[in-house]
N, C-alpha and C positions, 0 to 999 in steps of 0.2 A: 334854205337856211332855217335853223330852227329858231324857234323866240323862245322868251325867259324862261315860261311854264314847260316847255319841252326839254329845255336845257336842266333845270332842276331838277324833274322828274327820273333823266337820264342818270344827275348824281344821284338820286336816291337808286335805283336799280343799279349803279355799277360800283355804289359803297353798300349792297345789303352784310359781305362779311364783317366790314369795318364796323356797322351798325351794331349786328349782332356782338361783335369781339367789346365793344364799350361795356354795351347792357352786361355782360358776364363781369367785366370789373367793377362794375359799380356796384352789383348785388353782392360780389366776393366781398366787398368792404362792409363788415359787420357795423348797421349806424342805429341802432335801435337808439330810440329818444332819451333815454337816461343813461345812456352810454357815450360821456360827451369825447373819448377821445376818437370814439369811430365816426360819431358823426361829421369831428374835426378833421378829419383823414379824407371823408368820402367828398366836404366839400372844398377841402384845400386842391384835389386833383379834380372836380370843375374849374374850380377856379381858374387850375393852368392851363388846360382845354380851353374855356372862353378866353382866354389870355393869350393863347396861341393862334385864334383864331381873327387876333386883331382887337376883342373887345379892351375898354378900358374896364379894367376889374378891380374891384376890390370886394377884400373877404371884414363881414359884419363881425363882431367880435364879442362874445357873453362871456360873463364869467360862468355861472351856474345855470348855463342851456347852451346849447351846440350853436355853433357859428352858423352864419350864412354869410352868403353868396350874392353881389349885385356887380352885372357888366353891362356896360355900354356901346353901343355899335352906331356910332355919328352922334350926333349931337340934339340932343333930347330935349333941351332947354332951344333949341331956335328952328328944330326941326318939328314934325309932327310924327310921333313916335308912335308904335304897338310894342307890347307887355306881353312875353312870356313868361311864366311864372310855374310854379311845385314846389317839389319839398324833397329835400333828400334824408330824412329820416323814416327808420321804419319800426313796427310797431313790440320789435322784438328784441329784448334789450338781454339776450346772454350774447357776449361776446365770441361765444364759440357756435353759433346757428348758423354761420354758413359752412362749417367745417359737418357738421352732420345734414344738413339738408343745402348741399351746392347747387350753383345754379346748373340744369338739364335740361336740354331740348327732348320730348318725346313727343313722338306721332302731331307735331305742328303746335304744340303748344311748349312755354317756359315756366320751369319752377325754379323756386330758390325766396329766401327771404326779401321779400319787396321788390322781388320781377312784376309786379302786377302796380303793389303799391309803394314807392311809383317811380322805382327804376328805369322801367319803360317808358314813361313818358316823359322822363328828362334826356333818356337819348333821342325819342322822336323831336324832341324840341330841337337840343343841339345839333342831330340832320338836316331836321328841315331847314335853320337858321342858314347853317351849309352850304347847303343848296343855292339858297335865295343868295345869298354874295355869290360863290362860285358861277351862279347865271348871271350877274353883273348886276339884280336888283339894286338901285337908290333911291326909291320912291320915297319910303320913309323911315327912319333910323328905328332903332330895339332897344328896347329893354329888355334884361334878363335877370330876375331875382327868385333866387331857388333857397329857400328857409331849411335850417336843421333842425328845428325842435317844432314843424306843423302839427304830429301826431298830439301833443297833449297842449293844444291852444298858446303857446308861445306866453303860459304860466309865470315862466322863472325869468323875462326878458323882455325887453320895450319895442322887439321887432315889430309886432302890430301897429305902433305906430310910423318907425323906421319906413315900412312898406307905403301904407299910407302917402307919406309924402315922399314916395317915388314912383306911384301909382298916378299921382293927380295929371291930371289934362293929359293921360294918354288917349291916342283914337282909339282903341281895341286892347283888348285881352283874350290871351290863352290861356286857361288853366290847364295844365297837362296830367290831370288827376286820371284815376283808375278810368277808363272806360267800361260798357256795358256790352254783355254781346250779340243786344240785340241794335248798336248802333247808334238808340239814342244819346244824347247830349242834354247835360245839367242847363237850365237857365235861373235854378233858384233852388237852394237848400234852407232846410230848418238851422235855427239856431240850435247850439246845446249848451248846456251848463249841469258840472260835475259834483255831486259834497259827499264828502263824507259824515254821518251820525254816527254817535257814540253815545253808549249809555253805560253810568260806574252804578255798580250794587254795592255789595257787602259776601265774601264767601266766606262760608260755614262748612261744617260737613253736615250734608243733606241727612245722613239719618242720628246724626247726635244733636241739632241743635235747629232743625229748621226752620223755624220759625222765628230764629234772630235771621236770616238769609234774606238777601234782597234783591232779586235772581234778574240781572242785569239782560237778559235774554229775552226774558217774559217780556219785560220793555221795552226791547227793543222791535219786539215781534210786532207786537201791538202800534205801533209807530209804523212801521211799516206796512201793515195794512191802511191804514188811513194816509199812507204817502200815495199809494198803488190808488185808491179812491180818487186820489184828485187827477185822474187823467181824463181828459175832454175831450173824445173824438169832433165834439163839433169845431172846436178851435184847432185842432190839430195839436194841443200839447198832450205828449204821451210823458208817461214819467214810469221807469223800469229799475227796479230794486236790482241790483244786476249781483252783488256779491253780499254776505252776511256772515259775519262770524264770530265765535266768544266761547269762554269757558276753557276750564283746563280738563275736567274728569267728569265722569257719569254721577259720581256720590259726591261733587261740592260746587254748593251752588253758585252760580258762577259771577261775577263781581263785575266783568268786563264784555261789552259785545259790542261790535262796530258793524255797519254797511255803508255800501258804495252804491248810490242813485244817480242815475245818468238822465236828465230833460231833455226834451226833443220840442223846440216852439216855432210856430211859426210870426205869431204878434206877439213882440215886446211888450205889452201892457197887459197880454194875459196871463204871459213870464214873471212880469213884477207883481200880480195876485199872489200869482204862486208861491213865489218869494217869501210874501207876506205869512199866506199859509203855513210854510212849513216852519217858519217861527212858532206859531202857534203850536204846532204841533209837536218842536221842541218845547217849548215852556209845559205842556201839558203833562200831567204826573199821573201814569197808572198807579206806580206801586211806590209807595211811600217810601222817599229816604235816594229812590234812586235820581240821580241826575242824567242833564243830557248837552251834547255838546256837539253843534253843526260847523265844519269846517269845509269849506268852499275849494277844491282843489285843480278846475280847469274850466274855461266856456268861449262860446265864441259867438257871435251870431249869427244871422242869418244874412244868408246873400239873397239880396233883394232882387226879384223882377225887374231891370228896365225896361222900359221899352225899347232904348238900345242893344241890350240882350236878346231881344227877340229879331231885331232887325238884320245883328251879326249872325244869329242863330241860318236867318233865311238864307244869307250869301253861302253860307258854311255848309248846307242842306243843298243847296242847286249844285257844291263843287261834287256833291256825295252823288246827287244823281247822273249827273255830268258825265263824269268819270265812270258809273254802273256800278259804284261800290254798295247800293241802297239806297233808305230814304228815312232817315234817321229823325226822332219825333222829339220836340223840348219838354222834358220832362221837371219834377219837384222832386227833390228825397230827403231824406232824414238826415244825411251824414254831412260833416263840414267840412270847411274847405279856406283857403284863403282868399278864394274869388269874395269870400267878404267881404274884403278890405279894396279889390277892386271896386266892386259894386258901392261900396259906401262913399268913396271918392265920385261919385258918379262915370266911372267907365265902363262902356258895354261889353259886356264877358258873354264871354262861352266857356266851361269849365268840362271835365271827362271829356278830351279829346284828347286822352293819352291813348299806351294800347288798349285791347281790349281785352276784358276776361272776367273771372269771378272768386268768387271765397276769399276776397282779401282780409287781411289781420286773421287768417288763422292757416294753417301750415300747410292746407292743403290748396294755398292760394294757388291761381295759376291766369299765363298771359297768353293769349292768341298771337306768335309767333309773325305770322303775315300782315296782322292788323301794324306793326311797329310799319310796315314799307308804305302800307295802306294810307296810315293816317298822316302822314307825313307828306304826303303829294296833296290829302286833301287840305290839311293848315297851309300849306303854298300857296295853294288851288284860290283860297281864301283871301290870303293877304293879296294875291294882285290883281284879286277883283273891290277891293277896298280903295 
């Protein structure tokens, strides 16, 4: 007679088409982050999924950011619960990106917009969850909260808190973010924080009058060298001038120029220097007359180390070797997540235990096809050694 772990493992091996047939509708649903009817689309059909499958559901509701998503499975307030958790928006916000780049299986891997990030690992969640009732699991009840607007820090919405206090006194957390394909597992990411600079001149025509010109450019240039300066490998804050732009023509001098600086921190308090700096660095006037203007447009922080992190990390690591799937390492990275908000509530996370794969956020992203069956026995493998 088989027990739970064999019985799950069997639903996952005898739903791989079912599995696959999800992840293709969910990438088909164009949910880029500032596209709030797709992302209201992609999470109103979770919704009915966790809703079909017993959870008590309800869809979170923004005006000016995409909906999300939280369902229930027993009773969370008297039971002792585990947090699955992602995000069902992605990074590419023309509503027609799945109509030129569809979702396609080739040679064992999947493309399509946010098969990686993180299409995939919102169905290995809702499999494994699956699984885990269909084997009769009751040990301890679930949460399921899958956000629509995680790509640009939950900006325009108060879900970060929302989450928060539905996160609190859970035993464990999934993050079902991108995985790596070399197997490791996040136990701790950098914070970030996004602004945009702007500097106003004065345009002229450069060869009738240059010298009344107050070349909005030059300034802006200038500022961002001394932005670039302030990155601290010893701290681990980087700070990356990532876009720049101004001016209308070659012959007048150009009155307007903006950039987009993306920070990567790991300590809070070497964040808030920063902060301080780049004040200064706005108030600071190369060229006389022009002005400058910092507008703050996304950030999140950092998921912190617990030691609970590393503890679930270990159980999660024996199910990997157990099984012969590898031996997968806890690693640090620059990118974020909402295992934040786990970690800040005090719950022990493990985050990228979605599929696996690489090059997300750019088009030629793609998911390791097998990793979706893979990773799915091991989150099982997990919960009921917990």
């Amino acid at each position: 007679m088989m027990g739970i772990k064999e019985n799950a493992f069997a639903y996952i091996d005898a739903h791989r088409s079912e599995m696959l047939k999800m992840w293709e509708e969910l990438v088909s649903i164009d949910s880029g982050s500032d596209y709030k009817p797709g992302v209201d689309k992609v999470v109103a059909k979770v919704a009915g999924i966790l809703t079909d499958m017993g959870g008590k559901t309800g869809i979170v509701e923004h005006e000016n950011a995409g909906n999300a998503v939280v369902s229930e499975f027993g009773d969370c307030k008297t039971r002792p619960f585990i947090v699955l958790t992602g995000h069902l928006d992605t990074v590419f916000s023309d509503p027609e990106t799945t109509k030129k780049r569809p979702f396609t299986i080739k040679e064992g891997r999947a493309y399509g917009p946010g098969a990686l990030d993180m299409k995939g690992g919102v169905t290995l969640a809702i499999h494994g969850l699956q699984a885990l009732q269909n084997a009769g699991f009751d040990k301890y009840a679930f949460k399921v909260v899958f956000a629509g607007y995680e790509e640009t820090g939950h900006k325009n919405s108060d879900l970060a808190e929302t989450m928060m206090a539905e996160f609190k006194g859970a035993l464990a957390a999934f993050d079902f973010e991108t995985g790596f394909m070399n197997d490791n597992v996040v136990v701790e990411r950098k914070g970030f924080y996004r602004f945009i600079m702007e500097t106003f001149g004065r345009s002229v025509h450069a060869g009738n009058e240059p010298e009344n010109g107050r070349n909005a450019i030059v300034e802006l240039a200038r500022k961002a060298v001394d932005i670039d300066a302030l990155t601290d490998w010893n701290t681990g804050t980087t700070i990356n001038v990532g876009t720049i732009e101004g001016g209308t023509v070659a012959n007048a001098v150009p009155a307007y120029a903006r950039m987009e600086v993306d920070v990567r921190y790991l300590d809070p308090a070497d964040f808030e220097k920063k902060k301080e700096q780049f004040e200064v660095i706005v108030g600071k006037v190369y060229i006389k007359d022009v002005t400058t203007k910092m507008t703050p447009v996304a950030g999140l922080e950092p998921m912190v180390r617990l030691d609970g992190n590393m503890k679930l990390f270990d159980v999660y690591k024996s199910v990997y070797e157990e099984e012969g799937f590898g031996s997968p390492e806890p690693i640090l990275v620059g990118g974020g997540s909402d295992a934040t908000y786990t970690t800040k509530v005090g719950v022990p996370t493990v985050c990228a235990v979605g599929v696996k794969g690489g090059l997300n956020h750019t088009v030629d992203e793609f998911a390791d096809v097998e990793s979706l069956f893979m990773r799915a026995k091991v989150f099982i493998g997990t919960v009921l050694k917990l």
